[in-house]
C-alpha angles and dihedrals in degrees: 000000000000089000092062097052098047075049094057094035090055092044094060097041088053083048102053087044093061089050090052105043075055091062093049089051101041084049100052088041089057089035084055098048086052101042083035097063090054096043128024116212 
C-alpha cells in the first residue's frame, strides 16, 4: 500500500512542523517578555 505510506509520512512531517512552529512561538513569547521589561511596545 503505497497510499498508506505517503498518509503516515505526511502525517509525521506535519507533525514535526507543528512542533516546530511551537518552538518558534514559545521562543519569540519568551524573547518578548525579556526584550519587553526593558522596553515597553
Amino acid at each position: 500500500m503505497v497510499d498508506f505510506r505517503i498518509a503516515e509520512f505526511l502525517e509525521e512531517f506535519v507533525k514535526r512542523v507543528f512542533y516546530s512552529l511551537e518552538y518558534v512561538r514559545i521562543g519569540v513569547v519568551y524573547l518578548g517578555r525579556k526584550t519587553g521589561e526593558k522596553k515597553r511596545i
